[in-house]
N, CA and C of each residue as an Amber inpcrd file, in Angstrom:
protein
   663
 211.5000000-136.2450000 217.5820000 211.5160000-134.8040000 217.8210000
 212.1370000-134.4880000 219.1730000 211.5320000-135.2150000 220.3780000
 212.0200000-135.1150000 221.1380000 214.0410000-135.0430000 221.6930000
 213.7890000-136.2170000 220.9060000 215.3300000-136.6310000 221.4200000
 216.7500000-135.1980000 220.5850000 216.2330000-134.9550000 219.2740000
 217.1640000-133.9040000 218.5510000 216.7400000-132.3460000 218.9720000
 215.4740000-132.2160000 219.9470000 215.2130000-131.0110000 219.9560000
 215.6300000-130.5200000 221.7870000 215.5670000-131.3170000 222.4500000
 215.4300000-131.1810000 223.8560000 216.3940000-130.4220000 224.3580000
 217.4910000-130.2260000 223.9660000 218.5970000-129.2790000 224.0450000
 218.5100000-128.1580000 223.5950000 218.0560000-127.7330000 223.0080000
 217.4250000-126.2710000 222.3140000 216.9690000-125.8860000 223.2980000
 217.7120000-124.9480000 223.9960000 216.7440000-123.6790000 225.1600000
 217.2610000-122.1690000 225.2480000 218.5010000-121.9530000 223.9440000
 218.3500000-120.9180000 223.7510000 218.6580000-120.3150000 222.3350000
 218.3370000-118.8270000 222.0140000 218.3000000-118.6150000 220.2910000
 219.7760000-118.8890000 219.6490000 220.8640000-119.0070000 220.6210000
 222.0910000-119.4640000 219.7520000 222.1440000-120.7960000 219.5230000
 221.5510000-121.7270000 220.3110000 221.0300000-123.0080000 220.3990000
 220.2570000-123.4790000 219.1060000 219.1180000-122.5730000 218.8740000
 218.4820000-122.2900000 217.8270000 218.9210000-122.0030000 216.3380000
 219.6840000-121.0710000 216.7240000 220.1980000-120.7080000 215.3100000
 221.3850000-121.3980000 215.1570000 222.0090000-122.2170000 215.3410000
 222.5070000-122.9720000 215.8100000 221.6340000-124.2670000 214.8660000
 220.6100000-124.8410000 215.8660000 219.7650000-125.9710000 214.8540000
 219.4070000-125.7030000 213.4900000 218.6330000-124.2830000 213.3050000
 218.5730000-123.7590000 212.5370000 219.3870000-124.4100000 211.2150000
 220.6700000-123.7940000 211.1420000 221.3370000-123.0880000 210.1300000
 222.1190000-124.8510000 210.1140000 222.5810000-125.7990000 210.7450000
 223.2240000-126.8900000 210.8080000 222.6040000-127.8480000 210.8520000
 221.3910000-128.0910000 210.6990000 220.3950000-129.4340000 210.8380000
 220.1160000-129.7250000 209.0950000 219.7880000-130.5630000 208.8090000
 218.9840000-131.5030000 207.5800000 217.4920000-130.9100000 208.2180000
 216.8120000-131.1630000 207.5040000 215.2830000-130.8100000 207.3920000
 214.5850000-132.1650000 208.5080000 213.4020000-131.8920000 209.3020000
 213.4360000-132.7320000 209.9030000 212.1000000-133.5090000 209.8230000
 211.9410000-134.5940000 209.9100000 210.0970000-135.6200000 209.7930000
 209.5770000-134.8010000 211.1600000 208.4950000-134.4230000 211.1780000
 207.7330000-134.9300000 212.6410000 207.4830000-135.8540000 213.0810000
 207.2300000-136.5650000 213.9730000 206.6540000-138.0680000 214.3020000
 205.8300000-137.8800000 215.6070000 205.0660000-136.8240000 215.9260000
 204.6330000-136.8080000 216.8350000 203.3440000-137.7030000 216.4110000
 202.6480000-137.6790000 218.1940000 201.5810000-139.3790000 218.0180000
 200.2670000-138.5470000 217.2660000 200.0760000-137.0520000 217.3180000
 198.9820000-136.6750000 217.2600000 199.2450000-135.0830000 217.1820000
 198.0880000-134.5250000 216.5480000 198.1340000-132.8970000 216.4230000
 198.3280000-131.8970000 217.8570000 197.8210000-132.7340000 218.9260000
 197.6460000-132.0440000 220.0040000 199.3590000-132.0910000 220.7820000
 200.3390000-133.2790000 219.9760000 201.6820000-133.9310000 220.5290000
 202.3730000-131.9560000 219.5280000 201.9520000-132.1750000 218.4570000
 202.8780000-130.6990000 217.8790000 202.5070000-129.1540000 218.7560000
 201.0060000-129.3410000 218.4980000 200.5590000-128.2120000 219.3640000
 201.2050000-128.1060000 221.0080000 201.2710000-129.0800000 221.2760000
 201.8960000-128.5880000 222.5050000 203.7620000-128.0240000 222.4710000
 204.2920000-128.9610000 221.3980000 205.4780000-128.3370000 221.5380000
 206.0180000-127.1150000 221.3100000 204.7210000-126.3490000 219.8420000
 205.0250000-125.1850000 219.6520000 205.1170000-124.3780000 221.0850000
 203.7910000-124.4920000 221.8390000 203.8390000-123.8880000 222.8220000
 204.5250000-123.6840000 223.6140000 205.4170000-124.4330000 223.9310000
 206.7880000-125.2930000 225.1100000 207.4950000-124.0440000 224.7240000
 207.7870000-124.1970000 223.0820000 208.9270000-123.7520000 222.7040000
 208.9600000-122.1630000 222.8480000 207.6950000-121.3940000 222.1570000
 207.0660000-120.0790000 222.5170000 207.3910000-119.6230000 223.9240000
 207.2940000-120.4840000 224.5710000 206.8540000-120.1240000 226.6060000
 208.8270000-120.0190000 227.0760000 209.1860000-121.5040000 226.3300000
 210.5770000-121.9030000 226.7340000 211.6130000-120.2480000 226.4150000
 211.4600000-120.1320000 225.5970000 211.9850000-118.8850000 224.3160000
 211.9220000-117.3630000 224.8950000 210.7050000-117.4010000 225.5480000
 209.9220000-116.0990000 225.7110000 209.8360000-115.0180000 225.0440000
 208.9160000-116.1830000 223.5050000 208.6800000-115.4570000 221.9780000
 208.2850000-113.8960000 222.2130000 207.0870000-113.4400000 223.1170000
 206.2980000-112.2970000 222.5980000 207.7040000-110.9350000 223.0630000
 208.6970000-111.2460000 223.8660000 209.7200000-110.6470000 224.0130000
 210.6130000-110.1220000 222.9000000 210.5590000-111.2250000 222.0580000
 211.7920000-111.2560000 221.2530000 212.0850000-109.9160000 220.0100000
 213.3140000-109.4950000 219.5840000 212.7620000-108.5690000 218.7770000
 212.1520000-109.3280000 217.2110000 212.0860000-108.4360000 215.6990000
 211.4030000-109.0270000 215.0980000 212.4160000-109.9220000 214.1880000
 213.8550000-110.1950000 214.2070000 214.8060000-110.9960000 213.8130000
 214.7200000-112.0500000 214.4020000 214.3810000-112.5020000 215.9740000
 214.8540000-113.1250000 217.0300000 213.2400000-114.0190000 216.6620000
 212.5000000-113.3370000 216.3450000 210.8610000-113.9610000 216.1610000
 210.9420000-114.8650000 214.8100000 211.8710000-114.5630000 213.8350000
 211.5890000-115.0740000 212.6470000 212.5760000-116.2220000 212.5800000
 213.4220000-115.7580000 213.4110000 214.3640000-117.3510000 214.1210000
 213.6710000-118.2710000 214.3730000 212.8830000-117.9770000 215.0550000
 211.9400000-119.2050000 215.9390000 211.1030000-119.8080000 215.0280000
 210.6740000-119.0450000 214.1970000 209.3580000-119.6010000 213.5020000
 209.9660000-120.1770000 212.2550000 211.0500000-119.9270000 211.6940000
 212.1790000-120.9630000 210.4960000 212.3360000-122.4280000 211.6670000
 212.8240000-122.2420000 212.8710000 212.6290000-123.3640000 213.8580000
 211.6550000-124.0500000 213.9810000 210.6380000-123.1830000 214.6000000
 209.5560000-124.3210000 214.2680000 208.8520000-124.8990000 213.2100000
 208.8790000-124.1080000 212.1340000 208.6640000-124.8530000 210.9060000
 209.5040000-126.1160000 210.4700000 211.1250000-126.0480000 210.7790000
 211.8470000-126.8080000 210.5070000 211.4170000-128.2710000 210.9120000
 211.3170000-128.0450000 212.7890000 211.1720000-129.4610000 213.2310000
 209.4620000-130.1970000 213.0490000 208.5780000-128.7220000 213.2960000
 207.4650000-129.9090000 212.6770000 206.7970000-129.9150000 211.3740000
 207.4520000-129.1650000 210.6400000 206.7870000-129.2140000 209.4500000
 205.0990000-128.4720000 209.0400000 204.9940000-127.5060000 209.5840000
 203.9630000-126.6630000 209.5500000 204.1460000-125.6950000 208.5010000
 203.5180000-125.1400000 208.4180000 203.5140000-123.8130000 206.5740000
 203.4980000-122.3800000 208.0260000 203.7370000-121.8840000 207.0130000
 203.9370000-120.4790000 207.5940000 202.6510000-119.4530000 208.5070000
 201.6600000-120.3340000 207.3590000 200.1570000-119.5450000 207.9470000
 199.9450000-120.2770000 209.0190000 200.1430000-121.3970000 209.2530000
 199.5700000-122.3020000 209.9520000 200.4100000-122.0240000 211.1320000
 201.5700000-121.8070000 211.1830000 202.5930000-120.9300000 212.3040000
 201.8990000-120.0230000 212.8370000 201.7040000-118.7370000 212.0160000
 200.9220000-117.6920000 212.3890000 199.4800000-117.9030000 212.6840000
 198.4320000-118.6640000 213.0330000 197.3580000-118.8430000 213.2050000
 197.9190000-119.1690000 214.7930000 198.9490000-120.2490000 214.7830000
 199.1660000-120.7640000 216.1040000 199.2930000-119.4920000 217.0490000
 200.9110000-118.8540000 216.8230000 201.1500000-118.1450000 217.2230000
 200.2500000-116.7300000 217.8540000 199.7040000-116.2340000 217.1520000
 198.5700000-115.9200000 216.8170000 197.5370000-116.1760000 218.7260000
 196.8760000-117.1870000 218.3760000 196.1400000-117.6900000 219.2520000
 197.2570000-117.8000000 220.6580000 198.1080000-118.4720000 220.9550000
 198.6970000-118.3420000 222.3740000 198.9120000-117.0640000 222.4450000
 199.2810000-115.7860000 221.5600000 199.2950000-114.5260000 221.9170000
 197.7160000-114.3400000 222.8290000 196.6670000-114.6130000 222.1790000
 195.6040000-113.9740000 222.7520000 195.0380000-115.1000000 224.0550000
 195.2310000-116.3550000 224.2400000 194.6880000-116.9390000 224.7910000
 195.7610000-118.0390000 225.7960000 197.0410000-117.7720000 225.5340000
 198.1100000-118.6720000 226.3630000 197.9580000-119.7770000 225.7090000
 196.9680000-120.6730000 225.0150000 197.1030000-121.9600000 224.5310000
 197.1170000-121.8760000 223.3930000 196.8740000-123.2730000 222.8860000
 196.8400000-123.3430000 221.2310000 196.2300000-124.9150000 221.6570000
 194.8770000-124.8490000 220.8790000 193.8580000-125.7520000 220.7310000
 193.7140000-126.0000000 219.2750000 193.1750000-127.2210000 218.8910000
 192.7060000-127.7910000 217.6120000 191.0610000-126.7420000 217.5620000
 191.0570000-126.1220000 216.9880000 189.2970000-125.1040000 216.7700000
 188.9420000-126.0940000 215.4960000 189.5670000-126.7640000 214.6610000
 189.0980000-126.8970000 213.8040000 187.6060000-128.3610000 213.7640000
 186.7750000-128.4230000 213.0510000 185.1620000-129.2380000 213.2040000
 184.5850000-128.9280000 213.5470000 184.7850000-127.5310000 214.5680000
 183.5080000-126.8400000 215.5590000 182.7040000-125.6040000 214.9940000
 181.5860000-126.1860000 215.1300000 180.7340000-125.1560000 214.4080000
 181.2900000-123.3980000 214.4750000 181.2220000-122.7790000 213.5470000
 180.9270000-121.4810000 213.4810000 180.5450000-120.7190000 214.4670000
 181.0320000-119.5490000 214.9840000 180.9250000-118.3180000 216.4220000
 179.5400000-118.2920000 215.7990000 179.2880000-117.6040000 214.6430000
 178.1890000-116.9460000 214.0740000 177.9160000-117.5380000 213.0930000
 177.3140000-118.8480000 213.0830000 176.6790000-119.8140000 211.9110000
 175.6250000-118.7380000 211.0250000 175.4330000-119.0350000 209.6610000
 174.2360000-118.6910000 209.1060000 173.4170000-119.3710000 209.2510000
 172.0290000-118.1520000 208.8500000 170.4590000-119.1770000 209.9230000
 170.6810000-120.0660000 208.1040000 170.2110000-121.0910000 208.4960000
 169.2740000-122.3330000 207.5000000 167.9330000-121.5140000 207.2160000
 167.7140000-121.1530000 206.2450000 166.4610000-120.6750000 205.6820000
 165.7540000-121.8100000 205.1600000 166.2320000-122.3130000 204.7060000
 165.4250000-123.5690000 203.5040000 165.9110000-125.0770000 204.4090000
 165.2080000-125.7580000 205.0390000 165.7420000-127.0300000 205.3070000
 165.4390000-128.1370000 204.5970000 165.7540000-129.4470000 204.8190000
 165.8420000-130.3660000 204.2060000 164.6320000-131.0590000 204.0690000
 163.2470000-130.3550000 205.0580000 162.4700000-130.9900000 204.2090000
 162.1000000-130.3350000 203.0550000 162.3390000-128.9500000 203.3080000
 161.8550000-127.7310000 201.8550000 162.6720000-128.8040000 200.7930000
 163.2880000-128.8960000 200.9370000 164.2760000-129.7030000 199.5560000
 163.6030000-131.0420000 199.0740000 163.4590000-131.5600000 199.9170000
 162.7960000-133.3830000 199.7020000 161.6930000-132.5040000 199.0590000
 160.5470000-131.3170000 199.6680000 159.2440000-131.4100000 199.0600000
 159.1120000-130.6140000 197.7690000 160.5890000-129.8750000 197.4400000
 160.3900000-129.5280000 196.1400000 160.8840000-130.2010000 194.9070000
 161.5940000-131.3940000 195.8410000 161.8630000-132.8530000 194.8440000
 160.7440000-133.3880000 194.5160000 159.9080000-133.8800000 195.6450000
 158.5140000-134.0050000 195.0590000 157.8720000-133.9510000 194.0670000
 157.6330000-132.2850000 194.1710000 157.2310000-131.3950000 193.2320000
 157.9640000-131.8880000 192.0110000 159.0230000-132.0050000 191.6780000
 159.7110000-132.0550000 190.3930000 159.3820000-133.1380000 189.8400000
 158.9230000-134.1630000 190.8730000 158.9240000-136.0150000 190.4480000
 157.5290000-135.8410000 189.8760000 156.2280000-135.4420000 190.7050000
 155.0710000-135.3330000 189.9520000 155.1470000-134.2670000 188.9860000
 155.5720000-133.2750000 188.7210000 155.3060000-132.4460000 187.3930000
 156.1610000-132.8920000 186.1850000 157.4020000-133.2730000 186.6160000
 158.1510000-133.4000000 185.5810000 159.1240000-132.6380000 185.0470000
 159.3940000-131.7470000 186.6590000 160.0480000-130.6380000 186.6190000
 160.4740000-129.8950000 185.6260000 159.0360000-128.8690000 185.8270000
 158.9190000-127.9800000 185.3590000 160.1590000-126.3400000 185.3500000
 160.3880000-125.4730000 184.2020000 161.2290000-124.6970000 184.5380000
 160.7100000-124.0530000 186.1890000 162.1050000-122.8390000 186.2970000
 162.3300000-122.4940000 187.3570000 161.0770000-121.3450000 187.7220000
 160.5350000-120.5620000 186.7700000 159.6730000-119.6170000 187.1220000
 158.4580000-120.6790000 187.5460000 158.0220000-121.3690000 186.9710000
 156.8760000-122.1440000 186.8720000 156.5890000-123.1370000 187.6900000
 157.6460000-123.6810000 188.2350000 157.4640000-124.2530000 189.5120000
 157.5040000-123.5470000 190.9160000 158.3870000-122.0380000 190.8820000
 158.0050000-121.2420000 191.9360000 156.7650000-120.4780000 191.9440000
 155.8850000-120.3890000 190.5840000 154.5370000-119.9490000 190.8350000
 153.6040000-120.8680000 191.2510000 153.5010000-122.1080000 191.0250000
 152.8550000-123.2970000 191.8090000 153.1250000-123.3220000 192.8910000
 154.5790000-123.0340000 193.7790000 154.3460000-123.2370000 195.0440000
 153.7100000-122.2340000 195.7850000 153.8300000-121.1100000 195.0930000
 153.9580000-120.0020000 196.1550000 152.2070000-119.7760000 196.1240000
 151.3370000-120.4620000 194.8280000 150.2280000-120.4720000 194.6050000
 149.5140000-121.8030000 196.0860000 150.1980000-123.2150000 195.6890000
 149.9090000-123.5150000 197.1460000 149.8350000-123.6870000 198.4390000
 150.5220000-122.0960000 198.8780000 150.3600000-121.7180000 199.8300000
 149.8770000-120.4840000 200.4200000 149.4240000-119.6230000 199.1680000
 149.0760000-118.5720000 199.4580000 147.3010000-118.6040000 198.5560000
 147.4840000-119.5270000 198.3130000 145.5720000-119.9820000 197.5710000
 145.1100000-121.4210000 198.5580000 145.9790000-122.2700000 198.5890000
 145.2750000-123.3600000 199.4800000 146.1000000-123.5370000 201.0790000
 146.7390000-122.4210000 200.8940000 147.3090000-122.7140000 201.9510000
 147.6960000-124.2140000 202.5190000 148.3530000-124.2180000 202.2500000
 150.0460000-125.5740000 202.7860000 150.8550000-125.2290000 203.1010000
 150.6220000-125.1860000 204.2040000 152.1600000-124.9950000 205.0160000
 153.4530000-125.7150000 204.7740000 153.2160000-127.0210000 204.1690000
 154.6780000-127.7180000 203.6470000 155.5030000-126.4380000 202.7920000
 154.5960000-125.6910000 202.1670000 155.0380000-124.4040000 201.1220000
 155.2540000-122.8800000 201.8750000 155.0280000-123.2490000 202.8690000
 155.5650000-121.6810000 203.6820000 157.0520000-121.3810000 203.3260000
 157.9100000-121.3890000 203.3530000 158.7510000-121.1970000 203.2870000
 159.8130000-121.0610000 201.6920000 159.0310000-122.2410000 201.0260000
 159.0370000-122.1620000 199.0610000 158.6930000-121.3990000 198.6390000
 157.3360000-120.7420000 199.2620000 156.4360000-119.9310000 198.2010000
 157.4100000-118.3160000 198.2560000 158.5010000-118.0960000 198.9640000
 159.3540000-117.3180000 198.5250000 160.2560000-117.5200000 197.9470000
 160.8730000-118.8810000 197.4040000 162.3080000-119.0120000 196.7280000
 162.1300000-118.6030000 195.3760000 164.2120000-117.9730000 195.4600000
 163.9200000-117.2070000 194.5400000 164.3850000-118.1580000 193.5710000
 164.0100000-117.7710000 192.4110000 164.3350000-118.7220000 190.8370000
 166.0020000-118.7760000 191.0260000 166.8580000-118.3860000 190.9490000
 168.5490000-118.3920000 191.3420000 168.7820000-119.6240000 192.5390000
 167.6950000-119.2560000 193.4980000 168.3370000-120.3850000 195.0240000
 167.8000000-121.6430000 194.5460000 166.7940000-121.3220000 193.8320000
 165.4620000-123.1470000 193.4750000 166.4920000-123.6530000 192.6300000
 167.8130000-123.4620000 191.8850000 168.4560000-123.8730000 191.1720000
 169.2390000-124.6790000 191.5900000 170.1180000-124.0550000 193.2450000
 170.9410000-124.0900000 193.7100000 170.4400000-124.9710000 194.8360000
 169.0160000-125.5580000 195.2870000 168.9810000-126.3410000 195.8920000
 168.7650000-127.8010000 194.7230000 168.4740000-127.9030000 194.0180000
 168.2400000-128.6370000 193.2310000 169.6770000-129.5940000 192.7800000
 170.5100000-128.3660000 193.4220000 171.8490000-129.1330000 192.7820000
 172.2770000-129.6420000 194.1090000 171.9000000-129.8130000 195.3300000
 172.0510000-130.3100000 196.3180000 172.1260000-131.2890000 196.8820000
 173.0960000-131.9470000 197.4260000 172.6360000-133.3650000 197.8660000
 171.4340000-133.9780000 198.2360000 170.8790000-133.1720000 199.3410000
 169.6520000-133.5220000 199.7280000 169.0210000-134.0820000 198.5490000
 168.8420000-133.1560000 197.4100000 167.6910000-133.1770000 196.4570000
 168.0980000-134.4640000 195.4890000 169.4850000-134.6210000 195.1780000
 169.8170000-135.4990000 194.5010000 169.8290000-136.8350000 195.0400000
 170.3710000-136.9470000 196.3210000 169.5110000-138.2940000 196.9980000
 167.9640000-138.9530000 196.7490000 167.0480000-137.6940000 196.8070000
 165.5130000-137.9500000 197.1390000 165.5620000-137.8850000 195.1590000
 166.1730000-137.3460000 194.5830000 165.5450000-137.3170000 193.1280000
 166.6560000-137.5230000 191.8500000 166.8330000-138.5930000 190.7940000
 167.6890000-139.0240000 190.3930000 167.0900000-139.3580000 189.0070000
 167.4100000-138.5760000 188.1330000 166.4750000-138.7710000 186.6530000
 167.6350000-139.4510000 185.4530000 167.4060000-140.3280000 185.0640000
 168.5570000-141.6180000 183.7140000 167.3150000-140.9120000 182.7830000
 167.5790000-140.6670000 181.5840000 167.1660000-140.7940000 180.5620000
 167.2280000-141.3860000 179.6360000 167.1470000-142.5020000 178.9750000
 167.2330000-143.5080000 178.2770000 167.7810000-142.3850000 176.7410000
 168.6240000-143.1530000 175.6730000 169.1970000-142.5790000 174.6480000
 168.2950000-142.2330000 173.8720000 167.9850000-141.2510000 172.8290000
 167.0970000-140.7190000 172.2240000 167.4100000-141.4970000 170.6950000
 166.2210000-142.3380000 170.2290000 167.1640000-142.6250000 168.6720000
 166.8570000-141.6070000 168.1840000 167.6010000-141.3750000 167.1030000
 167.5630000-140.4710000 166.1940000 166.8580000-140.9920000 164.5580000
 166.5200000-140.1420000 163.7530000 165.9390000-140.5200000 162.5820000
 166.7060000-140.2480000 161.4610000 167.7080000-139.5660000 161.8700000
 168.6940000-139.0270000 160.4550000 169.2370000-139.9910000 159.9310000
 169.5740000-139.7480000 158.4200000 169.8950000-141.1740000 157.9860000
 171.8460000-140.2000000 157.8410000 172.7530000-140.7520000 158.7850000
 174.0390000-140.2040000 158.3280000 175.0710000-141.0180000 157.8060000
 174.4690000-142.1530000 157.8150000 175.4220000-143.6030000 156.9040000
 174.5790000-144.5070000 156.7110000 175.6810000-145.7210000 156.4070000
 175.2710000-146.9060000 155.5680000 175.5180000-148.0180000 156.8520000
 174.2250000-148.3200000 157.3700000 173.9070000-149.3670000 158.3880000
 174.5440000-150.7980000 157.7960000 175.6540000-151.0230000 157.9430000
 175.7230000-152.6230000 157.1670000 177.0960000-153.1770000 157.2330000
 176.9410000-154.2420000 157.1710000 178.2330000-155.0780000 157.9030000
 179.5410000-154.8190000 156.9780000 180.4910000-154.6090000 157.4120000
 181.4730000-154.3690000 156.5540000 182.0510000-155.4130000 156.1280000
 182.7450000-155.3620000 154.2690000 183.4970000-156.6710000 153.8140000
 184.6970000-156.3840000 153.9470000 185.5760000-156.3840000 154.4140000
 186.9390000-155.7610000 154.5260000 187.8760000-156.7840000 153.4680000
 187.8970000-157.7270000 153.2080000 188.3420000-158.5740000 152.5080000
 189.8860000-158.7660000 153.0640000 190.2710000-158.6740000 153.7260000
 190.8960000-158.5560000 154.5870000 191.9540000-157.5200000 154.6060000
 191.5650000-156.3250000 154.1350000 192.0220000-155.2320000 154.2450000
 191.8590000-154.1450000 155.1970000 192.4780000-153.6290000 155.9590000
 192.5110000-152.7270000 157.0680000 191.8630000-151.1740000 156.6560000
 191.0590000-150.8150000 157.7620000 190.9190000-149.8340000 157.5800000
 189.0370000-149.1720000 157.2390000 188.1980000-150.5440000 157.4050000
 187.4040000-151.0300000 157.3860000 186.4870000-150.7480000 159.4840000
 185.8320000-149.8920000 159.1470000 185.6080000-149.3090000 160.4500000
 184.3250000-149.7330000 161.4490000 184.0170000-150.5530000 162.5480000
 183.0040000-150.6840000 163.2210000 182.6460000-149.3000000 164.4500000
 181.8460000-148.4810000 164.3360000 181.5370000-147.7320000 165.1840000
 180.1960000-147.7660000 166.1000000 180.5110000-147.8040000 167.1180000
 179.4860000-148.1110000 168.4820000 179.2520000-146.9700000 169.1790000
 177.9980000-145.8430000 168.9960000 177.7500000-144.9380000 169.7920000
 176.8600000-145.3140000 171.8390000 177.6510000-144.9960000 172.5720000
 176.6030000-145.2160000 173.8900000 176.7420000-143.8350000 174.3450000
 174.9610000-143.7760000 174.9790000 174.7060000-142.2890000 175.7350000
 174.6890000-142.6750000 177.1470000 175.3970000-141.9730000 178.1400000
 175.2080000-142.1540000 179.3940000 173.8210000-142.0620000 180.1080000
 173.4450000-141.2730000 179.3480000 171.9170000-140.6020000 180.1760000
 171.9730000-139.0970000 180.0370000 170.7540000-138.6140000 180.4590000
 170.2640000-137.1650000 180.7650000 170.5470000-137.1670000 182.4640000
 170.6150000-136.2790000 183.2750000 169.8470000-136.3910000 184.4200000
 169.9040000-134.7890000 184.7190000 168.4510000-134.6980000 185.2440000
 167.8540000-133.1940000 185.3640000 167.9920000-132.5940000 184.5280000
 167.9080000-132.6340000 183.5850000 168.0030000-131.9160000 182.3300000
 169.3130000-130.9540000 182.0910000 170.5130000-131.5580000 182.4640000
 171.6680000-131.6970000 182.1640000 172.0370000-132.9750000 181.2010000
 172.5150000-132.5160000 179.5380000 172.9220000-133.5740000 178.8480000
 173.9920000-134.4080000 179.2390000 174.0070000-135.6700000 178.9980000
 174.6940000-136.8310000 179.7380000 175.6900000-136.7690000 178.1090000
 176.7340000-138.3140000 178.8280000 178.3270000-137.6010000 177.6750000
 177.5520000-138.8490000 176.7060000 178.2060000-138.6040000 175.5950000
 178.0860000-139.5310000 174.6310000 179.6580000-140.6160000 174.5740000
 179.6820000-141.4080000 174.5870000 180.9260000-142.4530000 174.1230000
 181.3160000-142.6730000 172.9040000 182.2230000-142.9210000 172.1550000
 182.2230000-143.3370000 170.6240000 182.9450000-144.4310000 170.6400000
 182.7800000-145.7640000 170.2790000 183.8400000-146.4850000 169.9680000
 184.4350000-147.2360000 168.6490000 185.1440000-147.2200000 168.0560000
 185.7870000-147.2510000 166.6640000 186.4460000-147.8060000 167.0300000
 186.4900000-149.4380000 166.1910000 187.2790000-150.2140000 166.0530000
 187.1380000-150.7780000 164.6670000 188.8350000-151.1790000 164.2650000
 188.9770000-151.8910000 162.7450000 188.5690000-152.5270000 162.6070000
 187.8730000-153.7090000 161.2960000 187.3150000-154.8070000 161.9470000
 188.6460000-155.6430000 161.1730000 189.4940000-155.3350000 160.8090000
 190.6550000-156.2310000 160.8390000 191.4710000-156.1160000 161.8440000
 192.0200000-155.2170000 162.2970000 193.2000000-155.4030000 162.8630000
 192.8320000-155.0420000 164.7510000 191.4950000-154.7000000 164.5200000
 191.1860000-154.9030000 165.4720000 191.3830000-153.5070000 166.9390000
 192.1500000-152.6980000 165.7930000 192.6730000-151.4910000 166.6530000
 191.3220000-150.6270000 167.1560000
């Protein structure tokens, strides 16, 4: 980047790279190696000057040499307008996080709950909790004995909960009689069918997939 761009210090220069260059790799060592050049180039340029032709020059430019999307231009841009730099913001918590209402032990203890009852539907396990804490008072349930039937769903589908609680259901036989259980004579004629049903499991009372496998017993297909 360096070496094809370093000569670029003005918009005929630019438009110029622009309009006569091949498309170009980045190879910088790191996000903070691009971020700084946008900036160089912004400061070098003296973007917030420019009119709005002279602006859209720059930013076909800088897209060109490092390969950034358009939004991701404008986020930059963007930010050195209001702040002179351009920093990586991204991994850092939220200005204004939402509060955690329900934490992770509420989750483990309404896994619990599900492991000794046998998890029960959604109304019926929020009237048990909200019963042991507002009849025997348990505080482990302060905070359950308000969830609503919609969120008790939605933690359930949660990691937390699925870590602490993990239900296989073994295959259900069935009693229907829908064929003829018995070894086939094919005589060596094709077309003669072995079929092998496997159930994955239940878990949480979500049905698990069924498999089918069908094979000839001649030819083996």
């Amino acid at each position: 980047m360096t070496l094809q761009t370093e000569w670029v210090r003005t918009l005929e220069q630019v438009r110029a790279f622009v309009e006569g260059s091949e498309a170009v790799d980045f190879t910088g060592a790191d996000r903070e190696s691009v971020y700084e050049f946008v900036r160089r180039t912004l400061v070098r340029l003296s973007y917030e000057r420019l009119g709005k032709p002279d602006k859209r020059l720059v930013r076909r430019y800088l897209a060109k040499v490092t390969g950034l999307s358009r939004a991701q231009l404008t986020r930059l841009i963007g930010q050195h307008r209001e702040t002179g730099r351009i920093e990586d913001r991204r991994g850092g918590a939220p200005a204004c996080p939402f509060e955690r209402r329900y934490t992770r032990a509420d989750i483990r203890q309404l896994a619990a709950v599900d492991a000794a009852l046998g998890q029960m539907s959604g109304p019926a396990t929020r009237a048990l909790m909200r019963r042991q804490y507002a009849v025997f008072g348990d505080t482990r349930f302060e905070r359950l004995a308000g969830l609503s039937n919609g969120h008790l769903y939605n933690l359930r589908r949660s990691v937390t909960y699925r870590r602490r609680r993990t239900v296989v259901a073994k295959t259900q036989a069935t009693h229907r009689t829908i064929g003829q259980r018995r070894k086939p004579q094919p005589d060596g004629q094709p077309g003669y069918v072995r079929v092998d049903t496997v159930h994955q499991g239940d878990q949480d009372g979500a049905k698990g997939v069924y498999h089918v496998n069908m094979v000839d017993d001649v030819t083996q297909f």
